[in-house]
PDB file of N, CA, C, O and CB in Angstrom:
ATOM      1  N   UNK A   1       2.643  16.553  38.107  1.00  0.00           N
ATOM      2  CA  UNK A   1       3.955  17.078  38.399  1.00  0.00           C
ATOM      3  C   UNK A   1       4.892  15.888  38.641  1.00  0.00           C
ATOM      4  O   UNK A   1       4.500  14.944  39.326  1.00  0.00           O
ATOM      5  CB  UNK A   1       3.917  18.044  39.631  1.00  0.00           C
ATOM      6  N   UNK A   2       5.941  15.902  38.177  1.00  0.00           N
ATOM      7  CA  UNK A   2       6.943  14.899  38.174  1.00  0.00           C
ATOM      8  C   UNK A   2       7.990  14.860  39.279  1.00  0.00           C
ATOM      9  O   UNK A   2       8.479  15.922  39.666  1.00  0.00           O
ATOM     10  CB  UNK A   2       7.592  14.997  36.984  1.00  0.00           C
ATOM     11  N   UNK A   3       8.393  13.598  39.855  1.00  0.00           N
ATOM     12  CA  UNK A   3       8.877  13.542  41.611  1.00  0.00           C
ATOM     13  C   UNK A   3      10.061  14.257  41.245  1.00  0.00           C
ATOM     14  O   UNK A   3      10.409  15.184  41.977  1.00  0.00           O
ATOM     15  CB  UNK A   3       9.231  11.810  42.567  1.00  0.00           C
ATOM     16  N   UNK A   4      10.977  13.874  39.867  1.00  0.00           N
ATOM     17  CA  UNK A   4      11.954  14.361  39.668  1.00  0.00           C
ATOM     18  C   UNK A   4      12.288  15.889  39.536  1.00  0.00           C
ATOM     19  O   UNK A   4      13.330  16.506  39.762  1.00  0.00           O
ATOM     20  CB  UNK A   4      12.188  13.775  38.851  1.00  0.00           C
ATOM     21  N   UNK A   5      11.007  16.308  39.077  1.00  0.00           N
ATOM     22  CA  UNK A   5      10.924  18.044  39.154  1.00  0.00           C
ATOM     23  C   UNK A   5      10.810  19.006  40.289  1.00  0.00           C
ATOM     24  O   UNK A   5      11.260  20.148  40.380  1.00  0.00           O
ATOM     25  CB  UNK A   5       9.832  18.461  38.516  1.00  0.00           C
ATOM     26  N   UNK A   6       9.864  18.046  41.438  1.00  0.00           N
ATOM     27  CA  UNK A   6       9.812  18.101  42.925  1.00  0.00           C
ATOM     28  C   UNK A   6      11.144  18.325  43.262  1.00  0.00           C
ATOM     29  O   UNK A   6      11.637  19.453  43.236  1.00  0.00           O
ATOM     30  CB  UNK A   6       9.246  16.848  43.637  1.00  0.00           C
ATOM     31  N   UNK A   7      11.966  16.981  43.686  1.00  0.00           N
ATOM     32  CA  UNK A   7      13.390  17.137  44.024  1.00  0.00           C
ATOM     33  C   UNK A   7      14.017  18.350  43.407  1.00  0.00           C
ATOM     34  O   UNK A   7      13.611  19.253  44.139  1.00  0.00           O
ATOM     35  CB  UNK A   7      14.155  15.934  43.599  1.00  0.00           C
ATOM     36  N   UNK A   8      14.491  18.694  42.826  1.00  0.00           N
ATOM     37  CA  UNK A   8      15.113  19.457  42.428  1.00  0.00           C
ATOM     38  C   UNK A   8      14.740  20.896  42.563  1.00  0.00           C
ATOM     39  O   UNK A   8      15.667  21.692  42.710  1.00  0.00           O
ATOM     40  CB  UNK A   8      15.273  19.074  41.442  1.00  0.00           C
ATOM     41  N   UNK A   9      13.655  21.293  42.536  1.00  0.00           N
ATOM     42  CA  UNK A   9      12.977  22.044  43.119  1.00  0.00           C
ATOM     43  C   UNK A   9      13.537  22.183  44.671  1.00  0.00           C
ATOM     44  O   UNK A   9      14.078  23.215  45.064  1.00  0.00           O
ATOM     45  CB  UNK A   9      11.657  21.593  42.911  1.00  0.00           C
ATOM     46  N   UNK A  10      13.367  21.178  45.388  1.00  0.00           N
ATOM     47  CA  UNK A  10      13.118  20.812  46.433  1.00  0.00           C
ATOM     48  C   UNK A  10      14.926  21.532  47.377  1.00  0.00           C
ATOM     49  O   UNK A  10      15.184  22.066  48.455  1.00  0.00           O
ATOM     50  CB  UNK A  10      12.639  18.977  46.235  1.00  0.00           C
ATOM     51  N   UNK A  11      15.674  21.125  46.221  1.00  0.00           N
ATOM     52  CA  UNK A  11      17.169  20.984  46.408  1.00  0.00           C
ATOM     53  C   UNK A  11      17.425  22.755  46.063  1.00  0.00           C
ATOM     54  O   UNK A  11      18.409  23.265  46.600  1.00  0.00           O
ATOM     55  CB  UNK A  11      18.045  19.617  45.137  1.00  0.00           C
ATOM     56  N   UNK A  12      16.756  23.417  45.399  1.00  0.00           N
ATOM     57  CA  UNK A  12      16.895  24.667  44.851  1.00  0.00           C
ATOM     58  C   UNK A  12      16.854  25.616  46.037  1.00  0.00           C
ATOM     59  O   UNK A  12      17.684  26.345  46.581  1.00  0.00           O
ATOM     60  CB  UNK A  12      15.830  24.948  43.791  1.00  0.00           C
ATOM     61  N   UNK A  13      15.272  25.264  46.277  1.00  0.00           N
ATOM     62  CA  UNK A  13      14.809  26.061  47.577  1.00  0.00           C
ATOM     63  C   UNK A  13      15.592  25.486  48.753  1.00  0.00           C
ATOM     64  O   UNK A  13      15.952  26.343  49.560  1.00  0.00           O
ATOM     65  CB  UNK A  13      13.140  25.913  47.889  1.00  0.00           C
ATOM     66  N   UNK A  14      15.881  24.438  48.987  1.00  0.00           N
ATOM     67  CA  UNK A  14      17.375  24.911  50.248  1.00  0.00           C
ATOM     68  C   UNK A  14      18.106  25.237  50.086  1.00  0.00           C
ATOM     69  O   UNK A  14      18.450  26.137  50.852  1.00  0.00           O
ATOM     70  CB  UNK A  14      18.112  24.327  50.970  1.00  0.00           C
ATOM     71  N   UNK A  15      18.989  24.886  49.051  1.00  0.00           N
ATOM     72  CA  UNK A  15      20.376  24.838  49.063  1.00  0.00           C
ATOM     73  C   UNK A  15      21.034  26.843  48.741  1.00  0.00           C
ATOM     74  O   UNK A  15      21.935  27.615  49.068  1.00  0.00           O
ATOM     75  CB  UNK A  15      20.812  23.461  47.604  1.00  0.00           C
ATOM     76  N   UNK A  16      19.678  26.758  47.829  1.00  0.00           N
ATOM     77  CA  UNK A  16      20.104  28.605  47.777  1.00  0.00           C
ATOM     78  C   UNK A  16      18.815  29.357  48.028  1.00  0.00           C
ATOM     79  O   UNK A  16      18.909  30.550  47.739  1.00  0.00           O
ATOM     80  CB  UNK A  16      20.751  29.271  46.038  1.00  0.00           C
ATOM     81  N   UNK A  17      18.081  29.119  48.315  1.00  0.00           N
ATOM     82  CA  UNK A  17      16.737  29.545  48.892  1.00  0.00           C
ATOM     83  C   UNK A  17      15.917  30.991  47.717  1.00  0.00           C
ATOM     84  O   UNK A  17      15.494  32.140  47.847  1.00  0.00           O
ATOM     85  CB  UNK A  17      17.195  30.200  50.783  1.00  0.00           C
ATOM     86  N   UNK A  18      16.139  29.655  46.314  1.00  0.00           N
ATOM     87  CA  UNK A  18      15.101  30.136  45.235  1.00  0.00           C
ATOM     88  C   UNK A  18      13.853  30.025  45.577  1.00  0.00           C
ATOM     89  O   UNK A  18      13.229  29.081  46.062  1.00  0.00           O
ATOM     90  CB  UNK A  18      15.160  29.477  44.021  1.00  0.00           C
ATOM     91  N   UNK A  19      13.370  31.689  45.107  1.00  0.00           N
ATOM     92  CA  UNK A  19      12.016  32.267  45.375  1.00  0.00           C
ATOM     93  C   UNK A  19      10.991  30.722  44.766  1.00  0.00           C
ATOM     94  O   UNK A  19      10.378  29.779  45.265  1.00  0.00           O
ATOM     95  CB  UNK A  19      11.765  34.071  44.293  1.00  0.00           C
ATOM     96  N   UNK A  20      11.300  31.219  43.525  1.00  0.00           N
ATOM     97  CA  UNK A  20      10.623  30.471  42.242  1.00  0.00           C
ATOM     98  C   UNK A  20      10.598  28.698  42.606  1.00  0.00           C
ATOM     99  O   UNK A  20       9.589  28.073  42.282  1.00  0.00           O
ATOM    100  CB  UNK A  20      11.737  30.843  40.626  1.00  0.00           C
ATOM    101  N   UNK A  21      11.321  28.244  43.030  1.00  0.00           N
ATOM    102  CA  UNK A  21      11.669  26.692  43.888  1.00  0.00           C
ATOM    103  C   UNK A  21      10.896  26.574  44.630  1.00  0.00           C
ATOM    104  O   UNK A  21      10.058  25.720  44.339  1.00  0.00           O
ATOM    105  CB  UNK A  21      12.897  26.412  44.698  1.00  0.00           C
ATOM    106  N   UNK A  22      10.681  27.381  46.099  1.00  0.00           N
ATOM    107  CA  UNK A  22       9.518  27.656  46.627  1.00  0.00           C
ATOM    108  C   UNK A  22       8.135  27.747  46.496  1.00  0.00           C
ATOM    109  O   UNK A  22       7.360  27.075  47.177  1.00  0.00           O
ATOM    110  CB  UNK A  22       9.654  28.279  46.838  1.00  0.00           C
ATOM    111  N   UNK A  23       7.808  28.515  45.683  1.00  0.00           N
ATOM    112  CA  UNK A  23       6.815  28.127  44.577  1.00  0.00           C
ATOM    113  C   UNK A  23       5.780  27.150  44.642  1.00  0.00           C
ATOM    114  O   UNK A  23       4.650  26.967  45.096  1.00  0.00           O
ATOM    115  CB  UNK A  23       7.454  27.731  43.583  1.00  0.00           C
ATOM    116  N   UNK A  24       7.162  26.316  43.629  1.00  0.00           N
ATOM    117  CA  UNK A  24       6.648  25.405  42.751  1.00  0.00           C
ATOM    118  C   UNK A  24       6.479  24.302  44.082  1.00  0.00           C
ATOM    119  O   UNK A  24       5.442  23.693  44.346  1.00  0.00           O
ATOM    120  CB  UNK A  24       7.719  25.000  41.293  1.00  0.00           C
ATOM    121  N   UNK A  25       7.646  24.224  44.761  1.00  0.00           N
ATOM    122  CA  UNK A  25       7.211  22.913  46.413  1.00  0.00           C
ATOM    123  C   UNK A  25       5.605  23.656  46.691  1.00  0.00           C
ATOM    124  O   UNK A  25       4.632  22.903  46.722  1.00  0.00           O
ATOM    125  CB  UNK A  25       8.760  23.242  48.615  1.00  0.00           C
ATOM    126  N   UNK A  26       5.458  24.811  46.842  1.00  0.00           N
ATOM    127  CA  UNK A  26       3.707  24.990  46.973  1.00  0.00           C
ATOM    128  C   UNK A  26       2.297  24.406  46.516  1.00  0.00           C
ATOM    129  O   UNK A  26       1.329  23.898  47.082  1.00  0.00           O
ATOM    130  CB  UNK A  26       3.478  25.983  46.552  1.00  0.00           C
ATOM    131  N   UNK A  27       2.748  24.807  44.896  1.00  0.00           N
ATOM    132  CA  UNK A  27       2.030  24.114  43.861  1.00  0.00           C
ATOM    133  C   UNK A  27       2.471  22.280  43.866  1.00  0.00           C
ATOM    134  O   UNK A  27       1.755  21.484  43.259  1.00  0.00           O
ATOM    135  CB  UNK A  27       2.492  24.976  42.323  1.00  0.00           C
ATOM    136  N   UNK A  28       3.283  21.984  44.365  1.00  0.00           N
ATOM    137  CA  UNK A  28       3.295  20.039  44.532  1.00  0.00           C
ATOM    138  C   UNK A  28       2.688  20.364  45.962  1.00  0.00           C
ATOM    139  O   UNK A  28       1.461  20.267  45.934  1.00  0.00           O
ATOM    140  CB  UNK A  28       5.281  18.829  44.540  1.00  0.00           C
ATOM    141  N   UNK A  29       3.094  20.651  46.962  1.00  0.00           N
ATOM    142  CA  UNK A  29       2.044  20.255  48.061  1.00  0.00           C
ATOM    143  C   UNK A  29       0.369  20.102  48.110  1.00  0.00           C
ATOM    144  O   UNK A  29      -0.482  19.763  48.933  1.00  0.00           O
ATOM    145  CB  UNK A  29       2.267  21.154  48.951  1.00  0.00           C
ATOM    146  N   UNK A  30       0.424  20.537  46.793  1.00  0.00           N
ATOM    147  CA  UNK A  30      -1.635  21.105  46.179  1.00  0.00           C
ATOM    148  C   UNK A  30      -2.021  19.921  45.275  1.00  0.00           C
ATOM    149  O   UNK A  30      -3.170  19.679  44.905  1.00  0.00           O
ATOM    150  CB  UNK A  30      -1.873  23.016  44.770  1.00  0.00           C
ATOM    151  N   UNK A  31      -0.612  19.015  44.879  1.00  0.00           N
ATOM    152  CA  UNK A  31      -1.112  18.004  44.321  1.00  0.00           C
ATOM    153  C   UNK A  31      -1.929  17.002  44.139  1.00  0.00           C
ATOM    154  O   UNK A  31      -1.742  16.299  45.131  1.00  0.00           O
ATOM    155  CB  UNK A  31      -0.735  17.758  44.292  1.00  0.00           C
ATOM    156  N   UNK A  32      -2.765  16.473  43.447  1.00  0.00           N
ATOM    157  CA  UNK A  32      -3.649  15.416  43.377  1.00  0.00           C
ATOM    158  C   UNK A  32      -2.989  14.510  44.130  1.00  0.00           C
ATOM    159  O   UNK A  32      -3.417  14.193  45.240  1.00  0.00           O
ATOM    160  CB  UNK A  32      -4.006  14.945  42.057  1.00  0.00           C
ATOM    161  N   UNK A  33      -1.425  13.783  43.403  1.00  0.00           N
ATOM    162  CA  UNK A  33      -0.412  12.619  43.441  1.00  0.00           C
ATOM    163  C   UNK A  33      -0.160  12.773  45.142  1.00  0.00           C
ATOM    164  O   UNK A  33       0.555  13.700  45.520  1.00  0.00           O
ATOM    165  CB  UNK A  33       1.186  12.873  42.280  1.00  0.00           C
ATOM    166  N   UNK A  34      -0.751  11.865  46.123  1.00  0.00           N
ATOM    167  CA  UNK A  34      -0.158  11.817  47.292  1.00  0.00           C
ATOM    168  C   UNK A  34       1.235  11.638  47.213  1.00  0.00           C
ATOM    169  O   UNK A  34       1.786  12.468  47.937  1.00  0.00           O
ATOM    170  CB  UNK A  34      -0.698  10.909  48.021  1.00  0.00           C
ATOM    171  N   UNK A  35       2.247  10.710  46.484  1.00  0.00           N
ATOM    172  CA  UNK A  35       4.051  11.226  46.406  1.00  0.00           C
ATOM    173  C   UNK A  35       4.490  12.107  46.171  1.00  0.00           C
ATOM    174  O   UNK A  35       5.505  12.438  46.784  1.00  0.00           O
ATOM    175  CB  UNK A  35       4.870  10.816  45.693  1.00  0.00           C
ATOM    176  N   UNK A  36       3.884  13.035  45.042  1.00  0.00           N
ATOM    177  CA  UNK A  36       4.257  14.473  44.725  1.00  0.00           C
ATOM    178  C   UNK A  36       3.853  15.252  46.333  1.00  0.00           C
ATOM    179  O   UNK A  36       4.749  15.757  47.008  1.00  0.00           O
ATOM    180  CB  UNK A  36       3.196  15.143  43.167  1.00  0.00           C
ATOM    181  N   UNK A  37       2.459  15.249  46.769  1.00  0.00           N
ATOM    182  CA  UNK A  37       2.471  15.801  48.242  1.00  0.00           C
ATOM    183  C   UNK A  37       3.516  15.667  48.778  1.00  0.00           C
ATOM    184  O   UNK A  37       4.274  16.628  48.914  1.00  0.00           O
ATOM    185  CB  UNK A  37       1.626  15.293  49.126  1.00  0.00           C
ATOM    186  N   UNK A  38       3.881  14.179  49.310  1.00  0.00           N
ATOM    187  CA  UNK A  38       4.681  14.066  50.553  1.00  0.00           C
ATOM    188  C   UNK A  38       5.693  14.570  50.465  1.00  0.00           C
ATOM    189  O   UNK A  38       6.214  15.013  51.489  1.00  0.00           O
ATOM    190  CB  UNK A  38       4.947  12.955  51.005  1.00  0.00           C
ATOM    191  N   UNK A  39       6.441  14.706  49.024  1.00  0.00           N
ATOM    192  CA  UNK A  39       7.732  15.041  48.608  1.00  0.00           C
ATOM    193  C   UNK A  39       7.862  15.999  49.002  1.00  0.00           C
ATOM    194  O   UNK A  39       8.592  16.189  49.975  1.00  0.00           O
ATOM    195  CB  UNK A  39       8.085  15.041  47.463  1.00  0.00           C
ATOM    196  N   UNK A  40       7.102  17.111  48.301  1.00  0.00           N
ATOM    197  CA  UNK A  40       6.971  18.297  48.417  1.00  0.00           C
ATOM    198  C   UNK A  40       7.159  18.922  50.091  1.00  0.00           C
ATOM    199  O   UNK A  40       7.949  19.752  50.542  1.00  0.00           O
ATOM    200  CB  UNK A  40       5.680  18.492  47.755  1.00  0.00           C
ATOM    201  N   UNK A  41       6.452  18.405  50.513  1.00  0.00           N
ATOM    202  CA  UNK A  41       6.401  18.881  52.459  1.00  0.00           C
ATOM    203  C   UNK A  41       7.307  18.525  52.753  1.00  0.00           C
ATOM    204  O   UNK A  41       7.920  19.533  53.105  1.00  0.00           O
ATOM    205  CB  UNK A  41       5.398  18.307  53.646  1.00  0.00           C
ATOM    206  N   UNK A  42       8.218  17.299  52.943  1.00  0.00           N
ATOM    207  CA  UNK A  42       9.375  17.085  53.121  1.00  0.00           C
ATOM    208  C   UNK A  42      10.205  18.014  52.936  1.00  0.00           C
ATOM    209  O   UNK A  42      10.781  18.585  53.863  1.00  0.00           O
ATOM    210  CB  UNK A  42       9.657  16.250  52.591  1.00  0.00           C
ATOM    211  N   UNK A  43      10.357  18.261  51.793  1.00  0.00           N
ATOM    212  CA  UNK A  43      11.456  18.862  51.287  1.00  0.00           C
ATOM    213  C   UNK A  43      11.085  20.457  51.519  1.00  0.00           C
ATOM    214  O   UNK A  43      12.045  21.158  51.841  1.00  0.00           O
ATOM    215  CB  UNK A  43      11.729  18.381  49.722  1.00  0.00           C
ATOM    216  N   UNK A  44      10.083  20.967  51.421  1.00  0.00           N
ATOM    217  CA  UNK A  44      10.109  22.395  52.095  1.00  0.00           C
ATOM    218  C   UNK A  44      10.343  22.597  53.654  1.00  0.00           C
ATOM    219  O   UNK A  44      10.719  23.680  54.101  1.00  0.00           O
ATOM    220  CB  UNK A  44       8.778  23.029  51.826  1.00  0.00           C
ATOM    221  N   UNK A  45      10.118  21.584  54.384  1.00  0.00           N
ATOM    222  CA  UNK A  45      10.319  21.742  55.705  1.00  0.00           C
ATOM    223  C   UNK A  45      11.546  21.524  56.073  1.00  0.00           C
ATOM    224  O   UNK A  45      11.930  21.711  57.228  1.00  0.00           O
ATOM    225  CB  UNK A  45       9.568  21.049  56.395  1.00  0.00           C
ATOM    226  N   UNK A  46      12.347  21.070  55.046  1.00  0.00           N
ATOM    227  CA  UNK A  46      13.841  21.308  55.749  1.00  0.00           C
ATOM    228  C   UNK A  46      14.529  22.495  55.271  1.00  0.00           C
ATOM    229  O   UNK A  46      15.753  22.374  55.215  1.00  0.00           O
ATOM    230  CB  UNK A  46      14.870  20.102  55.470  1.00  0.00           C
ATOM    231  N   UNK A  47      14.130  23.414  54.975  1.00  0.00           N
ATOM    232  CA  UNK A  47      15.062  24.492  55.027  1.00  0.00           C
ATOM    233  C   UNK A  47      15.321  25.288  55.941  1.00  0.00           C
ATOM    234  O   UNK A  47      16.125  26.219  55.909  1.00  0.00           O
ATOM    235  CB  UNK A  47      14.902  25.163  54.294  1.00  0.00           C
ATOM    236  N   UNK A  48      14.181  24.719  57.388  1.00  0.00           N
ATOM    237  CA  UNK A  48      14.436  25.742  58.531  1.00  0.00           C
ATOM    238  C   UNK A  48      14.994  25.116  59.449  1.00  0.00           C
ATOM    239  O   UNK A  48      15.442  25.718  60.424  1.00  0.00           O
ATOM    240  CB  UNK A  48      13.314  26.427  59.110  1.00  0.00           C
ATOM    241  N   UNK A  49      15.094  23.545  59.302  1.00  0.00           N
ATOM    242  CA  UNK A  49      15.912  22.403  59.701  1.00  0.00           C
ATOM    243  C   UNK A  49      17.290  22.679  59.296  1.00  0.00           C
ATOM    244  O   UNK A  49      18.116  22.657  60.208  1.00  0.00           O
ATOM    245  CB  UNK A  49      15.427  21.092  59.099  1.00  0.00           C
ATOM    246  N   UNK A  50      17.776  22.977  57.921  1.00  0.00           N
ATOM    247  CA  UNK A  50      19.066  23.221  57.927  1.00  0.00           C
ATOM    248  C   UNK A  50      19.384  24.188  58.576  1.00  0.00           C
ATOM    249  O   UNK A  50      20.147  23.953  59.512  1.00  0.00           O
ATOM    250  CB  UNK A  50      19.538  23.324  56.898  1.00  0.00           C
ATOM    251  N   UNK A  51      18.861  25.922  58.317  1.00  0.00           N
ATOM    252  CA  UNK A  51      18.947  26.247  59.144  1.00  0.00           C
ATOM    253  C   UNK A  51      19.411  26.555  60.433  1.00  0.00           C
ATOM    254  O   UNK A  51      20.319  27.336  60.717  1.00  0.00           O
ATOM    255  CB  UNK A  51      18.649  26.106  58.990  1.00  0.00           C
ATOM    256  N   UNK A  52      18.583  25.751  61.340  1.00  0.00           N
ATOM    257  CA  UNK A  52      18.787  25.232  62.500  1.00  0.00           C
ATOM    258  C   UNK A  52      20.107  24.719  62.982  1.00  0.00           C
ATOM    259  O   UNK A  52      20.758  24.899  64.011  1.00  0.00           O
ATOM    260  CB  UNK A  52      17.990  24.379  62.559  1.00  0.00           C
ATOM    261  N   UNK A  53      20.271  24.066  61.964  1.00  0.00           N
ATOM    262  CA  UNK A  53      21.408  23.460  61.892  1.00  0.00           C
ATOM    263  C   UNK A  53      22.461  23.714  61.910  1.00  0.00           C
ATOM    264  O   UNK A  53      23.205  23.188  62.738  1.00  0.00           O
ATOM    265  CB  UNK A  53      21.479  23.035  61.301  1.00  0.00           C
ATOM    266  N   UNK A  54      23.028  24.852  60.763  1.00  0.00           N
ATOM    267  CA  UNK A  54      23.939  25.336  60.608  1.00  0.00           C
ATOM    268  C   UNK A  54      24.473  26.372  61.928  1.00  0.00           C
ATOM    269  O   UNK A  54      25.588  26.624  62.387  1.00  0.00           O
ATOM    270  CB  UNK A  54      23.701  25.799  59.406  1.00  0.00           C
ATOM    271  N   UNK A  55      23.041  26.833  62.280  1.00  0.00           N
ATOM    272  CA  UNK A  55      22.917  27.683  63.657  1.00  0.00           C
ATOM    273  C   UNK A  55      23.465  27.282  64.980  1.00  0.00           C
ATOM    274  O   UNK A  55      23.965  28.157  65.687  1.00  0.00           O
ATOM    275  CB  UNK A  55      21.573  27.848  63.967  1.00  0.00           C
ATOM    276  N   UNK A  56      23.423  26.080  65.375  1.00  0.00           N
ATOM    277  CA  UNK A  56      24.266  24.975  66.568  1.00  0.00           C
ATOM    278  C   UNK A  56      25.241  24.883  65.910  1.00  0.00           C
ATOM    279  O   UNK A  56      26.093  24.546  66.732  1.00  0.00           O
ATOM    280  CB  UNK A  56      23.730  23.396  67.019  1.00  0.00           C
ATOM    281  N   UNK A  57      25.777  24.965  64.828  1.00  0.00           N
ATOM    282  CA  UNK A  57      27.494  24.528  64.436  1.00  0.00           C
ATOM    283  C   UNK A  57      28.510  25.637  64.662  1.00  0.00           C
ATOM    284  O   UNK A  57      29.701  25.452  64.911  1.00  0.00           O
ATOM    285  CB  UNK A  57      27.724  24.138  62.722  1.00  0.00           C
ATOM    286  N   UNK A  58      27.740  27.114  64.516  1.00  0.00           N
ATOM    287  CA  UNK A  58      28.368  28.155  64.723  1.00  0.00           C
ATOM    288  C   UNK A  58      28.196  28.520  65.737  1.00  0.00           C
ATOM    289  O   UNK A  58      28.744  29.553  66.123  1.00  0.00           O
ATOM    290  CB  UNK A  58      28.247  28.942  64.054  1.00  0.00           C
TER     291      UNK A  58
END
């Protein structure tokens, strides 16, 4: 799986919270590639971080 496909993925499932984006950050967290892993967890764990976030601003 490619880091660049990760990201974007990655950017999908936060930014509009695609099913299918989600997914696929699943299937990279299952990765062989420890960078594809890390990416992947990263980037799924901030969507409850933004979240959060947006939640203290309002």
């Amino acid at each position: 799986m490619d880091l660049n496909y990760v990201f974007l993925c990655g950017l999908m499932w936060n930014r509009y919270g695609q099913e299918e984006a989600g997914w696929e950050l699943v299937r990279a967290i299952r990765s062989a590639d420890p960078d594809v892993r890390a990416l992947a967890w990263a980037l799924f764990g901030q969507r409850e971080l933004l979240k959060r976030r947006a939640a203290d601003v309002h």
